[in-house]
N, C-alpha and C positions, 0 to 999 in steps of 0.2 A: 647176626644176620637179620635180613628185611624183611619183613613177608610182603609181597602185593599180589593182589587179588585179581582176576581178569573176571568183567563181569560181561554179559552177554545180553544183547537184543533179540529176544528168539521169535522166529517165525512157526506156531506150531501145527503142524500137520498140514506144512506147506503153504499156509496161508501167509500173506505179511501182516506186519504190523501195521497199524491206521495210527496215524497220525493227522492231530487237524490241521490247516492250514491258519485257522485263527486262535487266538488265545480260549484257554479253558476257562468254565465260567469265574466269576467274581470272585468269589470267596477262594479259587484254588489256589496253590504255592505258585503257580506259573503265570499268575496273571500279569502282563507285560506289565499294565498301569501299574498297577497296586506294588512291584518295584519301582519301577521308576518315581515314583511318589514319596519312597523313603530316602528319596536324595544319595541314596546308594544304588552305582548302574552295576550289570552284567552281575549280580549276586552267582553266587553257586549254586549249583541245585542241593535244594533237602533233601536227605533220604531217612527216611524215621526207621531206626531200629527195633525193632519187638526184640527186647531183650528181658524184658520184666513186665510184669502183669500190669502195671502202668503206664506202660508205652502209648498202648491202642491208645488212652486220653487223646494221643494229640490230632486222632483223626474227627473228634469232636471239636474242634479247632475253626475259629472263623479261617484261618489260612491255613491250608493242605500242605504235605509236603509232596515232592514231584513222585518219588517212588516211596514205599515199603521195603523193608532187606526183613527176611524171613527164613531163619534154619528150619530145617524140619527131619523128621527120621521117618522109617517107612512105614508109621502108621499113619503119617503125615500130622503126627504132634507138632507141634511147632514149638521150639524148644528155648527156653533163657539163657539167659550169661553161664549160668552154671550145670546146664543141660538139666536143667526142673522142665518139667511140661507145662507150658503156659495155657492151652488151650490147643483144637484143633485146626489143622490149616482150611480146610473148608467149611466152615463155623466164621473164622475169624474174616476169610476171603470176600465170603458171600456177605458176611454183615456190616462190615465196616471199612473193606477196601475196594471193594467193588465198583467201576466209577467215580472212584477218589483218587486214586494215585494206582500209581505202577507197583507189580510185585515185585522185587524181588527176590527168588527161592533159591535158597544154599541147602540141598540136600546133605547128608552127614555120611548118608553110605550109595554105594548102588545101587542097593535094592531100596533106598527111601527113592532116588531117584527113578526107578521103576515105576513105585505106587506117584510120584506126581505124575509121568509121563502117562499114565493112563489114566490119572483125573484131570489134569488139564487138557488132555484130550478129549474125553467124553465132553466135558464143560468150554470146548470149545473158545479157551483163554488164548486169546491170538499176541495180546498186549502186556510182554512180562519179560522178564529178562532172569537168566539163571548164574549163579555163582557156585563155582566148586572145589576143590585142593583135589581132585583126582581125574587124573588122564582117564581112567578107564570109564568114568562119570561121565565126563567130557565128549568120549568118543561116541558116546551111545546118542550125547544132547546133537551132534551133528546127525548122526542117520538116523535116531528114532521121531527126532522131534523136526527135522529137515531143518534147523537150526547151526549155527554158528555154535564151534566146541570154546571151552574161556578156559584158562590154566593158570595154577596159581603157584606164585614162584617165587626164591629168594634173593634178595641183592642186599650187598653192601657197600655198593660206589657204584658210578656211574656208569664203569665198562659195565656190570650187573646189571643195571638197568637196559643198555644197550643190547644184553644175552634175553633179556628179559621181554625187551618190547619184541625182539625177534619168536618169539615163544607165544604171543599175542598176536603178532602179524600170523600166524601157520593157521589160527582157529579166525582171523579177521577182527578180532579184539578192539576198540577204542578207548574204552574204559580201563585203567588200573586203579584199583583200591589198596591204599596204605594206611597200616595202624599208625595214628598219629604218633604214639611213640617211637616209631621206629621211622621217621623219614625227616624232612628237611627242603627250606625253599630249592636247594641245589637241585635235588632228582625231581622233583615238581617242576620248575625251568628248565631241565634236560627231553625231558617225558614231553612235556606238552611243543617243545618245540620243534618236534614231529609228530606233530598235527594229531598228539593223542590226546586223553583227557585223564585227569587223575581225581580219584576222590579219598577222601582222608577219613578214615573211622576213629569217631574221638570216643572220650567216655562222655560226652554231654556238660563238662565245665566248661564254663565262658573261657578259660584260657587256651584249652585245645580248640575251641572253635574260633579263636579269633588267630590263632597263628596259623590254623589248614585258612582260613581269612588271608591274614598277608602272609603266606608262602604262594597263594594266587591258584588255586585246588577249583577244579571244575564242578565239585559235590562235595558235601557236607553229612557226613553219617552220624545220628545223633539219637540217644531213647525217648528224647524229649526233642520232638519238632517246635516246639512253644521256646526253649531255649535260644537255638538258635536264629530264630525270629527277632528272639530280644535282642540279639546282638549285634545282626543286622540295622535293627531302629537304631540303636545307640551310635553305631557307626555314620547310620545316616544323618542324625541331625546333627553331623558335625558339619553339614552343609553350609556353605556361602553361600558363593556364584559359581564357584567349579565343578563340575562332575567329578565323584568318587569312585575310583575302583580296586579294586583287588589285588588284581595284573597290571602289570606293565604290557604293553602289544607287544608284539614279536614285531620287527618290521622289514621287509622284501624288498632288495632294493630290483624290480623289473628290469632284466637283464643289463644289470648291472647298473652303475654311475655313470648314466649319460649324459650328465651336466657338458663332460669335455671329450670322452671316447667314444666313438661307436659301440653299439649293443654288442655285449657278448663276447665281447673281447676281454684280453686279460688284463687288463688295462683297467676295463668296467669296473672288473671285476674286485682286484685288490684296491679301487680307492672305495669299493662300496664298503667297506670293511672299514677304512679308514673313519672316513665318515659317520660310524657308526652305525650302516647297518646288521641286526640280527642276521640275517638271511640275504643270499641272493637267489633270483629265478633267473636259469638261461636255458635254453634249449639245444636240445642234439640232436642232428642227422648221420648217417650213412653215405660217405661219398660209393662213388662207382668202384675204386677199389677195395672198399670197403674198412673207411678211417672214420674215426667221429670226427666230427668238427661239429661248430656252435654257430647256430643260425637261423634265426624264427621262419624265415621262407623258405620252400624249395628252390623256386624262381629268383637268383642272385641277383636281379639288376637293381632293386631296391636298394641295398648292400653294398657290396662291391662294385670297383669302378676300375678300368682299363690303364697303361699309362698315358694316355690322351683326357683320362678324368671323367670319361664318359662311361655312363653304366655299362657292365658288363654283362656279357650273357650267357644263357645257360641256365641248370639247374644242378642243385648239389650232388642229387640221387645219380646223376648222366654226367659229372667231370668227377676227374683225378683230384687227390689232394693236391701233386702237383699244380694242375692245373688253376685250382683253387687260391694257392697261394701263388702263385703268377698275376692273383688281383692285389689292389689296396681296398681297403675300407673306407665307408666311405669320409672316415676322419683325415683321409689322406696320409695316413701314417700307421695305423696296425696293418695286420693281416689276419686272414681269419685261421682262428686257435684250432689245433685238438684238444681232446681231452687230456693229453697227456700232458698239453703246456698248461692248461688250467689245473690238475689236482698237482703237479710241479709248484706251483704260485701259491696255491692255500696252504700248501703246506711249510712256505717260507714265515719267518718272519716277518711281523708287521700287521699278521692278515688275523692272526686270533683264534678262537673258534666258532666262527660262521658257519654258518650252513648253510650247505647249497641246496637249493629246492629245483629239481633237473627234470623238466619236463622234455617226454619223449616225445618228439616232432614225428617222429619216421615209425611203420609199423611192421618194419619187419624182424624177422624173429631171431634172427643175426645182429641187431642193436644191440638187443637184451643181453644173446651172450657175451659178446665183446665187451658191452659195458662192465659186466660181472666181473671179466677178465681185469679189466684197467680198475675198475672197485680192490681189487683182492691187491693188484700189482703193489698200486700206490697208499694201501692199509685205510681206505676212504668211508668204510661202513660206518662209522659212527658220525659222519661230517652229511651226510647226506637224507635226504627224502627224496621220492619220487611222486611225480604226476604226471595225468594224461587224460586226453579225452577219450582214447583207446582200452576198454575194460580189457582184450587180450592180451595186452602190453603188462599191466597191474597182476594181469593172472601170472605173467611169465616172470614178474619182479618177485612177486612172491613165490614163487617155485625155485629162483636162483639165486635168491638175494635174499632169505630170512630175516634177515635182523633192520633189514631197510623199510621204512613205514610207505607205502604207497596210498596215492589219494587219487579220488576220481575228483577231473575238471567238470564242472557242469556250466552252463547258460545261467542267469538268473531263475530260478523256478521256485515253484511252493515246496511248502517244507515233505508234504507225500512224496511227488516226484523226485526231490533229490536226495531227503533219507531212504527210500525204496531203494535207486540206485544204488547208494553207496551197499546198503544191506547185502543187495545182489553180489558185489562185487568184494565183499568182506573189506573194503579200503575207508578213507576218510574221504570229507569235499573240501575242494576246493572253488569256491563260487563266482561268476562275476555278481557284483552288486549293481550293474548299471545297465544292465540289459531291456531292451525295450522301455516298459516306463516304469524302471527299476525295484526294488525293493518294495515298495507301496503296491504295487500292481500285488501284491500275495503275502503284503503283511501288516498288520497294523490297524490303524484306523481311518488312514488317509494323509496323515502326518510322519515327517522323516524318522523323527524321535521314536514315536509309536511302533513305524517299522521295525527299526533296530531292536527294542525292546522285545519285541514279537520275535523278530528270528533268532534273538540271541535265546530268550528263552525257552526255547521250543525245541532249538537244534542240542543245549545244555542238555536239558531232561531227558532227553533221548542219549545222551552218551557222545555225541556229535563237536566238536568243537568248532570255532566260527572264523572261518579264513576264507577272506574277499580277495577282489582284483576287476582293474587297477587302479587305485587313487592316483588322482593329480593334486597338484599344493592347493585347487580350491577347496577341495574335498575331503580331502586328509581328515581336515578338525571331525569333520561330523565322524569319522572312523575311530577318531581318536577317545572321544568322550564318549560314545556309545559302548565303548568297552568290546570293539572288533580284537579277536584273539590275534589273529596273524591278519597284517595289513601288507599288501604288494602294492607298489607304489613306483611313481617315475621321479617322486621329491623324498629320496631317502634321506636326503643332509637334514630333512627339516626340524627332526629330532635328534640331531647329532650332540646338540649340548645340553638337551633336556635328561631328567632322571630317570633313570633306568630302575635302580636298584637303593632302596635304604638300606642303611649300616647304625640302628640305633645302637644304643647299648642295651644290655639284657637288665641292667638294673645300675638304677638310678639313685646315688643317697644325695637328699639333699634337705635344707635349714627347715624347711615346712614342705608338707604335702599342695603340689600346684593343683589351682582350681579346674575344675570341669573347662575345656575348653581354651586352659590356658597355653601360650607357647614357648614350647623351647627349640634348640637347635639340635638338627639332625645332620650327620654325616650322609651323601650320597652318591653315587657313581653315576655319570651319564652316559649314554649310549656307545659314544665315541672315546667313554675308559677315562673321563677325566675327572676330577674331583668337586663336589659339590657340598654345601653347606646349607638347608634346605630348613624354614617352619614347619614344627609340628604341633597339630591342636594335641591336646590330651585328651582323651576319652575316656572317662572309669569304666572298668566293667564290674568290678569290684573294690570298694574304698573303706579303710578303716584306721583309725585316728592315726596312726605312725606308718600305716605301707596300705599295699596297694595295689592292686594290678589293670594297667591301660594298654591302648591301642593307640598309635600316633598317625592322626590325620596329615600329611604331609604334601603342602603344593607341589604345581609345576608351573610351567610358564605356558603349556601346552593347555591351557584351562583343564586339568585334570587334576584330582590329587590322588595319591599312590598311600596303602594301608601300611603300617608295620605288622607284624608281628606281635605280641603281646611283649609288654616291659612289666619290669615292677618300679616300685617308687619307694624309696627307706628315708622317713622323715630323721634328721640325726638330733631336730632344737636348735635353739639358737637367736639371740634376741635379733628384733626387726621381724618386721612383716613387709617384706619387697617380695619381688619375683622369688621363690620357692626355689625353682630352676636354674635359677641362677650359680648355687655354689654344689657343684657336682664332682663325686669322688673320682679319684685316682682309677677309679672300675676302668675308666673309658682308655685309657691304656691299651687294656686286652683288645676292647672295639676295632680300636685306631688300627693295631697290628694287622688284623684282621682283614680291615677295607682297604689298606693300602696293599696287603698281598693279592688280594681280589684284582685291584685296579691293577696293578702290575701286570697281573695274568691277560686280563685283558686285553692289554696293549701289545703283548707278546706280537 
């Protein structure tokens, strides 16, 4: 079984949490530059673990890390790996984390959780977030501390995770934390691609921190923040000209593929899949007698069109489904769907599994249920998220739809205003990026890059993951290299044949151990499930005369390059000194098996 953790943003004794709208100063783990500088974008956040009396070192550290994780019992000891008493939590708090990074507090019992909830109250800690394995804990962090409750729970496959996130949705959760042993890129890809965020508790060797690395993990749990720093440098100066990340984007195709269909249609919908998007966005209304159908206006004349071709009129909420489909669209050839023909279509062949991102047009409280209805009919809760600009809407998903991730739509805004909100409203954001004089107007330094930098790390450290809207094919790139988690888009094809996913092998024997930086060939999957053959630099993280253990730096054509996972490397001898990598075992058998079931599944 899995454990993951749900950690919590808490607001205490009703206050919110302050958040700046520009980076922390110089020296801290969040400072935009000072990543962007190591030629590795969108890092992960640190979180330094107080697990042994050596830990605190790293808050003496030119670079901070974003939060603290801190057990404690209720004399507010603050306790090690082995539950030894390291020191007191208010001793350690006031001296060394205070104005340095975020707490973390895992209380061990109820009553430890007691004794924090009355010193973090008296001490007036607005800026902290709590972790726990108990509901009864949990319940008290909602009413005593006017806080968000976090639950910690077990999976071993993805329906788990899906039981899982629903169990995170009920306290408003964004964060899940997994022991690195026990997880894998699969539930990290499942997790975040409803709009949550996942962070990985390693033991602090470079090989667990470079695979929570490329499994693509929104946080970095570590006893030594100085470690994981290194391995970010190492990663970074694998730099060229392309931007390095983690992740691979999630990417949206905005209602649908409308290179050839009208929006929204079912049409859109199954070639956006085709083409390899992650995701699609469409939206649902409420006709007059009360059917879903898919359609960004009320006001149909935009949309549909009469048999004369002439826009039609009327509005969805005021005609009949009949009615409705008595038009064409305005591709002159669909008609506008229900819901029922749309989760009908994903669930065929061909389409994969996408996810629909189903923003709620209509606000009335009859959507939510009907939806619920046609959710449960067509077995659709694990295929979907929701959004809206409507916090009542978010409130009623979560009330009827547990296991379904909702997110609040916002305008472009600072990072106060739209993590407040989402706070309020226990959901994710979903942001536009181009609103007034976009991104730069509330981040950065004046500069695009800067921006991104800025928001990605700000919205990270806070537990928040970073989903824009809506790129166009000019814009896309600056989405793409800045390391945007979920991108919505009107040019979904544009990464249809770029790499989505590497398939190294877990280990490598070959004639000599390859140089720092040298490359070999990586199996890869693209977007649109088809096969790829892709350079990897090497990277040691550790090297010693016959093996070895790296991370492969791996282009795209997207000016991006995508991390692996850690490899090892088993030198076997052998006269000549040519490419190292070049004569590689039989291992890659098991790989092959592997990537080609993947791509298969895909294409389903």
């Amino acid at each position: 079984m899995r454990k993951i953790v749900f950690i919590l943003i808490a607001a205490v004794c009703g206050l919110g949490f302050a958040l700046p709208v520009k980076a922390a100063p110089a020296s801290a783990e969040n400072d935009a530059a000072s990543f962007a500088s190591d030629g590795f974008y969108a890092q992960p956040s640190v979180i330094l673990k107080i697990s042994e009396k050596e830990s605190a070192a790293s808050l003496s550290e030119e670079r901070l890390p974003a939060s603290v994780f801190l057990s404690i019992d209720e004399n507010l000891a603050v306790l090690g790996k082995d539950g030894e008493t390291l020191g007191n939590f208010s001793e350690i708090y006031e001296s060394q984390i205070k104005g340095k990074a975020m707490p973390v507090v895992c209380p061990d019992t109820s009553a430890a959780f007691d004794a924090f909830a009355a010193y973090a109250s008296g001490k007036n800690i607005t800026d902290l977030a709590i972790a726990s394995e108990s509901v009864a804990v949990l319940s008290k962090v909602k009413s005593e501390l006017s806080a968000r409750a976090y639950y910690i729970a077990l999976a071993s496959s993805t329906d788990d995770c899906l039981r899982e996130i629903g169990k995170a949705n009920a306290v408003g959760a964004q964060v899940l934390i997994f022991s690195a042993e026990e997880t894998n890129a699969e539930y990290i890809r499942f997790i975040q691609a409803r709009f949550k965020c996942v962070w990985v508790d390693t033991d602090g060797s470079a090989e667990q921190i470079a695979d929570a690395v490329g499994q693509g993990a929104y946080g970095i749990i570590a006893p030594d923040a100085a470690k994981v720093f290194e391995v970010y440098g190492k990663i970074g100066s694998a730099k060229e000209k392309n931007y390095i990340l983690s992740r691979a984007p999630y990417i949206a195709a905005h209602r649908g593929d409308t290179t050839v269909h009208s929006e929204n249609t079912v049409g859109a919908i199954e070639d956006a899949a085709r083409i390899g998007a992650t995701h699609v966005e469409i939206d649902i209304r409420l006709t007059a007698d009360e059917q879903i159908v898919l359609l960004h206006d009320d006001d149909i004349r935009y949309a549909l069109r009469d048999d004369a071709g002439n826009p039609a009129a009327g509005y969805v909420s005021k005609l009949t489904l009949a009615q409705l489909k008595s038009y064409t669209m305005s591709d002159g050839v669909s008609k506008i769907p229900t819901l029922d023909e749309v989760f009908e279509a994903v669930n065929r062949d061909g389409v994969g599994d996408m996810v629909l991102i189903i923003e709620f047009k209509g606000q009335e409280a009859k959507l939510v249920d009907l939806f619920r209805q046609k959710v449960a009919e067509y077995g659709m809760a694990g295929r979907i998220t929701v959004i809206s600009f409507y916090p009542a809407q978010l409130v009623r998903v979560a009330e009827q739809l547990p296991s379904v991730p909702a997110s609040l739509l916002l305008y472009t805004d600072g990072a106060n205003a739209a993590t407040s909100q989402a706070y309020s409203n226990g959901s994710g954001i979903d942001m536009q990026f181009n609103g007034g004089a976009g991104l730069r107007e509330y981040y950065g330094e004046g500069s695009t890059a800067s921006a991104y930098a800025d928001i990605f790390r700000t919205f990270a450290d806070k537990g928040y993951s970073l989903w824009l809207w809506t790129y166009e094919t000019d814009t896309m790139p600056e989405a793409l290299r800045n390391g945007v988690t979920g991108i919505t888009t009107n040019d979904a094809a544009i990464t249809g044949s770029h790499v989505e996913k590497l398939f190294p092998q877990k280990t490598y024997e070959v004639k000599n151990l390859p140089a720092d930086g040298e490359k070999i060939s990586v199996k890869a999957k693209t977007y649109a499930g088809g096969e790829k053959t892709v350079e990897g630099k090497v990277v040691w993280l550790e090297k010693r005369e016959t093996e070895g253990t790296a991370v492969l730096v791996c282009e795209s054509e997207l000016g991006i390059c995508l991390i692996s996972e850690s490899v090892k490397f088993t030198a076997k001898g052998g006269s000549g000194c040519g490419s190292s990598a070049g004569a590689l075992s039989s291992a890659a058998v098991a790989g092959a098996a592997a990537f080609a079931a993947l791509v298969s599944k895909r294409r389903k």
